[in-house]
C-alpha positions in Angstrom: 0.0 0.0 0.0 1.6 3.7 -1.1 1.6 6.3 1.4 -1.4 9.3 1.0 -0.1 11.6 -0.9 -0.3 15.8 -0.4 -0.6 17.0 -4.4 1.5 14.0 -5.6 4.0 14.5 -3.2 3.9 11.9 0.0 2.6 13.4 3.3 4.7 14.4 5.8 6.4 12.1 8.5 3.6 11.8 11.8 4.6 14.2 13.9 6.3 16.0 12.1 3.7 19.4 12.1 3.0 18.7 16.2 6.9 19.4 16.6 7.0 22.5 14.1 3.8 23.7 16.1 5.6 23.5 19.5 8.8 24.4 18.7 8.0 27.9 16.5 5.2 28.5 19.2 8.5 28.2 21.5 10.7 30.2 20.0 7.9 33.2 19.0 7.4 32.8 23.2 10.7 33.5 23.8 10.9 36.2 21.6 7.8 37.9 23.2 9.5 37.8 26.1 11.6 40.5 25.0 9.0 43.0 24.2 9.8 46.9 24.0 9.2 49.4 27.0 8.7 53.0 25.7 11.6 54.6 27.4 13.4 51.7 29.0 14.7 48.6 29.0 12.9 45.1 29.4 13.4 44.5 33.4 13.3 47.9 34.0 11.5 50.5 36.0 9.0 52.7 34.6 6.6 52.3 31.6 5.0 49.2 30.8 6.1 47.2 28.1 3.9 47.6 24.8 0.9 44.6 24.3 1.4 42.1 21.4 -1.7 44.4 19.9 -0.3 47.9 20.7 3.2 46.7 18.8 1.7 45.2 16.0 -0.6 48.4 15.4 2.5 50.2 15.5 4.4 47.7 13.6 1.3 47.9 11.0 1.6 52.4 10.6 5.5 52.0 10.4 5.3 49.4 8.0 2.4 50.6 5.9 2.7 54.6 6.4 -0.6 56.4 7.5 -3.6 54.9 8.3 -6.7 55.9 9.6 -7.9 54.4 12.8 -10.7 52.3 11.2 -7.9 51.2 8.1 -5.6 50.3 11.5 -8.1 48.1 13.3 -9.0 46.4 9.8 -5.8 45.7 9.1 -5.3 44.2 12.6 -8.7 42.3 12.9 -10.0 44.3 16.2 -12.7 45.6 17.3 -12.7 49.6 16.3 -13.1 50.4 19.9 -10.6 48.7 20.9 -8.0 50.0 18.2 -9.5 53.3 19.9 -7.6 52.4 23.4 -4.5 50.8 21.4 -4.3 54.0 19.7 -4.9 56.4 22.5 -2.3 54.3 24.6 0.4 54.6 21.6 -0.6 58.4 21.5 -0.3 59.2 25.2 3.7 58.1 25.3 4.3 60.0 21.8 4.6 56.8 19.6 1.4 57.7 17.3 0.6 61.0 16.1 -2.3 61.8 15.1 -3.5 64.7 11.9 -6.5 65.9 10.0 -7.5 63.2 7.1 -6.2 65.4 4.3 -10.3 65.0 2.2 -12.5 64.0 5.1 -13.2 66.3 8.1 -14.2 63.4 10.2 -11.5 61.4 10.0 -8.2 61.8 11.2 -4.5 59.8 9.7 -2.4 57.9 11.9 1.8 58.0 11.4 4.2 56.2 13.8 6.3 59.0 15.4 10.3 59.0 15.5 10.0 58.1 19.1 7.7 54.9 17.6 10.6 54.3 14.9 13.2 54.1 17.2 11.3 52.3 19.4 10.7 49.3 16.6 13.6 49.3 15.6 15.7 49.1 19.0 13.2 46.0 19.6 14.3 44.2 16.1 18.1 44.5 17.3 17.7 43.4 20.7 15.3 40.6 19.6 17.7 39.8 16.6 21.5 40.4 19.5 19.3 37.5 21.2 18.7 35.3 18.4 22.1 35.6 17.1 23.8 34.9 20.7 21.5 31.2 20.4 22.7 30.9 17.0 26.4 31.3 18.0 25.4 28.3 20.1 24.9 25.8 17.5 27.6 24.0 14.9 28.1 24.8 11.7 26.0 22.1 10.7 22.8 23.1 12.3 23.0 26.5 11.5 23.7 24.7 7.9 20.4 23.7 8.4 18.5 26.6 9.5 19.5 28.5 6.7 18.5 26.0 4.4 14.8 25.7 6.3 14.3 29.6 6.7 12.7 30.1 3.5 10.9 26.9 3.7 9.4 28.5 7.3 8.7 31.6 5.1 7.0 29.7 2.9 4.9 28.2 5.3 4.2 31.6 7.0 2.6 33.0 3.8 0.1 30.2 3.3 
């Protein structure tokens, strides 16, 4: 008896999504664990580190240039009132400013600030420092393989 097949292509070994499930979910964890505090350091004093929703909205207006609120919590899949409180939160510590729509009175355009920019970007390094400190930790070989399984990951991502 021949294996199912996936497209003419045999499936995968058993297991094999259960232990790329648990070990991205993992690693993303991890990762999360070194989220961005406007104005500090993780560990330290003072403001509280930005939600998984308040960095990806700002992620989203960095990434994609102005938006208005309503294009923001589209984008995002939330709830417009609560992009309202992500947005006034992201406002309040100068990350997210906020202008006249330039055609429509009622509406106003979103842009990430250079305090938001900085802020992003700071987070990528230090997120990407750690990664490449784990990396370091590994042979040749399995970093070998990593780089070959990166775009195969990205593949996966965009389906």
């Amino acid at each position: 008896m021949t294996p199912p097949t996936n497209r003419g292509r045999p499936e995968p070994a058993p297991g094999l999504a259960e232990e790329l499930r648990i070990s991205i979910a993992r690693l993303s964890r991890r990762l999360r664990t070194l989220r961005a505090h406007p104005g500090g350091d993780p560990g330290a004093a003072g403001p509280a580190p930005l939600s998984l929703t308040q960095f990806a909205a700002l992620a989203a207006l960095e990434r994609h240039g102005s938006m208005t609120p309503r294009e923001l919590a589209d984008h995002e899949k939330v709830q417009p009132p609560s992009m309202t409180r992500v947005i006034a939160y992201l406002e309040d510590r100068g990350l997210v400013a906020r202008r006249p729509h330039p055609t429509d009175g009622r509406q106003a355009v979103l842009t990430a600030t250079d305090a938001g920019a900085d802020l992003l970007a700071n987070e990528r390094r230090r997120k990407e420092a750690w990664l490449a400190r784990r990396l370091g930790e590994l042979s040749e070989d399995e970093r070998e393989v990593l780089r070959r399984a990166a775009p195969v990951i990205d593949k996966l991502s965009r389906s």
